[in-house]
mmCIF file of the C-alpha atoms, coordinates in Angstrom:
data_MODEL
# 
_entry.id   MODEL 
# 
loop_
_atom_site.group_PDB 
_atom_site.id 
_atom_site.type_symbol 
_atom_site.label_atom_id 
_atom_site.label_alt_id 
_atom_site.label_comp_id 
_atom_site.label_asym_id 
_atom_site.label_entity_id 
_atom_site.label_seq_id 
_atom_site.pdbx_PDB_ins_code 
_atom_site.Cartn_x 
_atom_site.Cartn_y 
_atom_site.Cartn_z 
_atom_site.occupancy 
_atom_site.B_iso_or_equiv 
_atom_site.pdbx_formal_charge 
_atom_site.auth_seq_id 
_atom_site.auth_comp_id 
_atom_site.auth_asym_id 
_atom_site.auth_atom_id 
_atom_site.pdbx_PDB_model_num 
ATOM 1  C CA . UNK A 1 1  ? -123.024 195.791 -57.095 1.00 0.00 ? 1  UNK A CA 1 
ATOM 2  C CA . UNK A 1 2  ? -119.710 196.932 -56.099 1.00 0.00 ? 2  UNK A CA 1 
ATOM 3  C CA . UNK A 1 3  ? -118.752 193.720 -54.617 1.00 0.00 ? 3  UNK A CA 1 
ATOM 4  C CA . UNK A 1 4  ? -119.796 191.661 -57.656 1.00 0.00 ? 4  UNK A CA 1 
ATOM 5  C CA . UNK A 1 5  ? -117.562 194.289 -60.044 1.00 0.00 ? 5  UNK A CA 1 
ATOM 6  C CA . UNK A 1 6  ? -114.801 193.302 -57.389 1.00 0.00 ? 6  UNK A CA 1 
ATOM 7  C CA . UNK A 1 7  ? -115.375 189.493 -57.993 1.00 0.00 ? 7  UNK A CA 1 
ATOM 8  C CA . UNK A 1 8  ? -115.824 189.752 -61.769 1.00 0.00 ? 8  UNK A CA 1 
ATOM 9  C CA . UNK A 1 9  ? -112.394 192.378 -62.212 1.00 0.00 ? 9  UNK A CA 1 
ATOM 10 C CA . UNK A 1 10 ? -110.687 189.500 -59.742 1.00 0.00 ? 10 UNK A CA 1 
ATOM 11 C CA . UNK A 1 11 ? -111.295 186.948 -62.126 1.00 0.00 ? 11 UNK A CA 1 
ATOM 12 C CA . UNK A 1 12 ? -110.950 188.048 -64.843 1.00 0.00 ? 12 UNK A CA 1 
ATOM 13 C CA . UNK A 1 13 ? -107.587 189.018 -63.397 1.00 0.00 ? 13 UNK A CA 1 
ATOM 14 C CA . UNK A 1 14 ? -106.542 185.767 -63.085 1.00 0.00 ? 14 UNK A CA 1 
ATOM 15 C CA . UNK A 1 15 ? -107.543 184.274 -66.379 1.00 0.00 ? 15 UNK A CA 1 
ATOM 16 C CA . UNK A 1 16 ? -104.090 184.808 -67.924 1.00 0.00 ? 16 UNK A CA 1 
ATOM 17 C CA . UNK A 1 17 ? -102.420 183.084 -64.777 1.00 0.00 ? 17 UNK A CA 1 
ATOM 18 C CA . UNK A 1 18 ? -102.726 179.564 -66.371 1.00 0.00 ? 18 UNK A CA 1 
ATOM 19 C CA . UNK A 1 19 ? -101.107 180.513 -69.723 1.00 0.00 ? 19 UNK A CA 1 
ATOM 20 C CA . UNK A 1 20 ? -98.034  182.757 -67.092 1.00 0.00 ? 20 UNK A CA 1 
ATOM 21 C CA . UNK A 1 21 ? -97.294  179.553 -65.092 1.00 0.00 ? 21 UNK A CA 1 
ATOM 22 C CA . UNK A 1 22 ? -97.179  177.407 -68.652 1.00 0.00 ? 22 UNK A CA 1 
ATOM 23 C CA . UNK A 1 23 ? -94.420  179.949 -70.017 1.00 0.00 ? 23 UNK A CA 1 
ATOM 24 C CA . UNK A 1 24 ? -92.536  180.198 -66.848 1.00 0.00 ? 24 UNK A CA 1 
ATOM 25 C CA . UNK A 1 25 ? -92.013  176.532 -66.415 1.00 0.00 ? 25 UNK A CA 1 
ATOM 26 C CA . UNK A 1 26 ? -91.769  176.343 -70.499 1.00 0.00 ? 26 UNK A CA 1 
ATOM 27 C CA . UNK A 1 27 ? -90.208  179.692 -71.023 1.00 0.00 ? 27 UNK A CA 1 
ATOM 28 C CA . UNK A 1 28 ? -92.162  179.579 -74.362 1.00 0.00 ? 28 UNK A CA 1 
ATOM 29 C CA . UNK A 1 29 ? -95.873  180.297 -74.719 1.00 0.00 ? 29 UNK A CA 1 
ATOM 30 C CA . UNK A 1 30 ? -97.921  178.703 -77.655 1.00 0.00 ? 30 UNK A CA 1 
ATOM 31 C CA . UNK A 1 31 ? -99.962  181.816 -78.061 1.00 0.00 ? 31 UNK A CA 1 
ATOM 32 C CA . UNK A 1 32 ? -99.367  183.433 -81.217 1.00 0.00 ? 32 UNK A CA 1 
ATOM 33 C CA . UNK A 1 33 ? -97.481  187.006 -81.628 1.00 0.00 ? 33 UNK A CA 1 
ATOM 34 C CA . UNK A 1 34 ? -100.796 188.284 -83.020 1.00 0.00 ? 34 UNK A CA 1 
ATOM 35 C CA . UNK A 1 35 ? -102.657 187.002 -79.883 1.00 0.00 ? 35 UNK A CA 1 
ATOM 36 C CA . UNK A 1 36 ? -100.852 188.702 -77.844 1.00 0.00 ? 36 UNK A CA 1 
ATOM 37 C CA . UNK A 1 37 ? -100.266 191.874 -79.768 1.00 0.00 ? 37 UNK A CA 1 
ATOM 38 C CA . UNK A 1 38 ? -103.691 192.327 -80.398 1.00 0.00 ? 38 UNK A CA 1 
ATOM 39 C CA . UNK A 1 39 ? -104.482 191.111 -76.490 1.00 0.00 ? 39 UNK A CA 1 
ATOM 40 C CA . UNK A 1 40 ? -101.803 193.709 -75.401 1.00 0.00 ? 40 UNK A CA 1 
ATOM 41 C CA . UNK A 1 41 ? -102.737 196.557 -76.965 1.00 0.00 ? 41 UNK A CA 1 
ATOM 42 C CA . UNK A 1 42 ? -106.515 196.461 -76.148 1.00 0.00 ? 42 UNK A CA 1 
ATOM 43 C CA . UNK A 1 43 ? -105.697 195.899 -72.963 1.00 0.00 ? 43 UNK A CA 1 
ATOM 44 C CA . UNK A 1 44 ? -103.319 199.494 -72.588 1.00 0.00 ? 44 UNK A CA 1 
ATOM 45 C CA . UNK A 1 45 ? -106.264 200.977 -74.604 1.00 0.00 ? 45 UNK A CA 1 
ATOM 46 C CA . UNK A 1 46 ? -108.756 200.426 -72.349 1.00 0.00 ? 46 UNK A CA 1 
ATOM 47 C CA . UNK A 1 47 ? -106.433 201.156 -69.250 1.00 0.00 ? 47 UNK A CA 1 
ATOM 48 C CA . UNK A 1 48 ? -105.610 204.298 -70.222 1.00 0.00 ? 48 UNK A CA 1 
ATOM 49 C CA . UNK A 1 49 ? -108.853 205.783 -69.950 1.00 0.00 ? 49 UNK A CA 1 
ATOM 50 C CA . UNK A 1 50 ? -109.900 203.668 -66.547 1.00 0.00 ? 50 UNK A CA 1 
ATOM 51 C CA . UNK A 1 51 ? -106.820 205.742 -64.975 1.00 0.00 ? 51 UNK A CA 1 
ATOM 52 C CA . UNK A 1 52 ? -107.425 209.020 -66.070 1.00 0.00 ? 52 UNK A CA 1 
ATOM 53 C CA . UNK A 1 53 ? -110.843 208.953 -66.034 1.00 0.00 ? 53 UNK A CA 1 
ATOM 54 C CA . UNK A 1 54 ? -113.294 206.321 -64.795 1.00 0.00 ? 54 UNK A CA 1 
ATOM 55 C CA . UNK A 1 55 ? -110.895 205.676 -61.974 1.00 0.00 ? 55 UNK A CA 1 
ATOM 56 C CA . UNK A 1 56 ? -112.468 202.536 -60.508 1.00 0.00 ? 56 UNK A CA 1 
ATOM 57 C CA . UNK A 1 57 ? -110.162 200.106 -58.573 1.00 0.00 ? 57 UNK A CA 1 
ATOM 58 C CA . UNK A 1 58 ? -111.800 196.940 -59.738 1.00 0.00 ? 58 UNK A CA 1 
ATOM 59 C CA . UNK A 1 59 ? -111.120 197.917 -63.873 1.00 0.00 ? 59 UNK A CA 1 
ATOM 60 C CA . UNK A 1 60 ? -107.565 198.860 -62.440 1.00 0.00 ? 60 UNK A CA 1 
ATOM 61 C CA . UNK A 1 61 ? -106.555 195.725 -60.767 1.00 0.00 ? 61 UNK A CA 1 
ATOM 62 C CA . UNK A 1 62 ? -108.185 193.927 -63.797 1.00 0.00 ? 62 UNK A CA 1 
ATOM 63 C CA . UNK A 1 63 ? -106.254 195.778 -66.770 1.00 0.00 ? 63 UNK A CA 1 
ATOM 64 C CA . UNK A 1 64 ? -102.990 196.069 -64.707 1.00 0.00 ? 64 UNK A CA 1 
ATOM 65 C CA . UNK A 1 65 ? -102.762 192.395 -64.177 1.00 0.00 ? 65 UNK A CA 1 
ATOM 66 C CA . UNK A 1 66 ? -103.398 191.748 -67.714 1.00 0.00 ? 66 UNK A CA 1 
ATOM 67 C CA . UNK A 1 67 ? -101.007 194.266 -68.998 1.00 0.00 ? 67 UNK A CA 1 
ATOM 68 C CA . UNK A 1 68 ? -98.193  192.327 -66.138 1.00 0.00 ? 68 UNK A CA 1 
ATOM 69 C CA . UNK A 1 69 ? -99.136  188.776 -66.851 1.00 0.00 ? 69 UNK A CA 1 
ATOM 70 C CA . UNK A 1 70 ? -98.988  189.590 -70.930 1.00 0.00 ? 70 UNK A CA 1 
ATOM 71 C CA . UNK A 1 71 ? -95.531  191.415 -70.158 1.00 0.00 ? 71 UNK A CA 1 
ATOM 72 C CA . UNK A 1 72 ? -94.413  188.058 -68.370 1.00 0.00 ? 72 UNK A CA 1 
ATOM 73 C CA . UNK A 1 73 ? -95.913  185.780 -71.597 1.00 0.00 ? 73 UNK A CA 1 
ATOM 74 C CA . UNK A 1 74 ? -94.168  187.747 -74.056 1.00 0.00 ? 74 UNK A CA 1 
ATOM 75 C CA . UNK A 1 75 ? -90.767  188.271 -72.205 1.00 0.00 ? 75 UNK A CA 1 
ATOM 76 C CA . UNK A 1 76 ? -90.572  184.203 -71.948 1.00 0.00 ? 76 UNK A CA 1 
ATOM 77 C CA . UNK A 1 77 ? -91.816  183.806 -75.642 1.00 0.00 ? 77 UNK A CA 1 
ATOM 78 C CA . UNK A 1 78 ? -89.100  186.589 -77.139 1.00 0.00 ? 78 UNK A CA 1 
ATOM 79 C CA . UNK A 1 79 ? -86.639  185.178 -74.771 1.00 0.00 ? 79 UNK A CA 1 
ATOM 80 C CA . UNK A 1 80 ? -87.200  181.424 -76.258 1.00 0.00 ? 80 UNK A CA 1 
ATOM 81 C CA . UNK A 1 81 ? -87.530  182.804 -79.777 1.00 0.00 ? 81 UNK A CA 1 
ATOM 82 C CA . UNK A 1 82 ? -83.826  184.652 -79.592 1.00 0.00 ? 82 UNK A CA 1 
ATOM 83 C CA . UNK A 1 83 ? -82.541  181.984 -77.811 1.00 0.00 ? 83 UNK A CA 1 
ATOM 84 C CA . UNK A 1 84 ? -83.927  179.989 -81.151 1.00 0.00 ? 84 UNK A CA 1 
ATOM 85 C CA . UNK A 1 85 ? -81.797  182.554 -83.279 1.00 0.00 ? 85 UNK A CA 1 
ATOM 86 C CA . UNK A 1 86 ? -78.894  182.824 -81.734 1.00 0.00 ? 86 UNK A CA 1 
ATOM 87 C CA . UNK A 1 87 ? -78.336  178.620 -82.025 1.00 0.00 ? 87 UNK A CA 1 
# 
């Protein structure tokens, strides 16, 4: 069972990876601010307790690559949009 959480966490991961490589080479994302807010803050809700208190390394790696690869998504997307502005 452990092994399969392992697989599933390392998947799920990765799902964002697609959408990270399409801002990096765009530096612009088509997801919508509300995507990603939402997206961002569930994933720092559920983190939170998985740290503290569940503590398994599978959820970890999972939530902590979301949280990075939404970070990257979002810096590219802000960066575009006040690049936008400041033309």
């Amino acid at each position: 069972m452990n092994t399969l959480g392992w697989i599933g966490a390392t998947l799920l991961s990765f799902c964002p990876l697609p959408e990270v490589i399409y801002a990096y080479k765009r530096k612009d994302s088509h997801l919508s601010w509300w995507f990603l807010a939402l997206w961002g803050a569930g994933e720092v809700c559920i983190a939170i307790p998985v740290l503290f208190r569940i503590k398994e390394p599978f959820l970890i790696l999972n939530y902590l690559l979301n949280i990075l690869f939404i970070s990257i998504i979002v810096y590219y997307k802000a960066k575009k949009k006040l690049e936008e502005m400041s033309e």
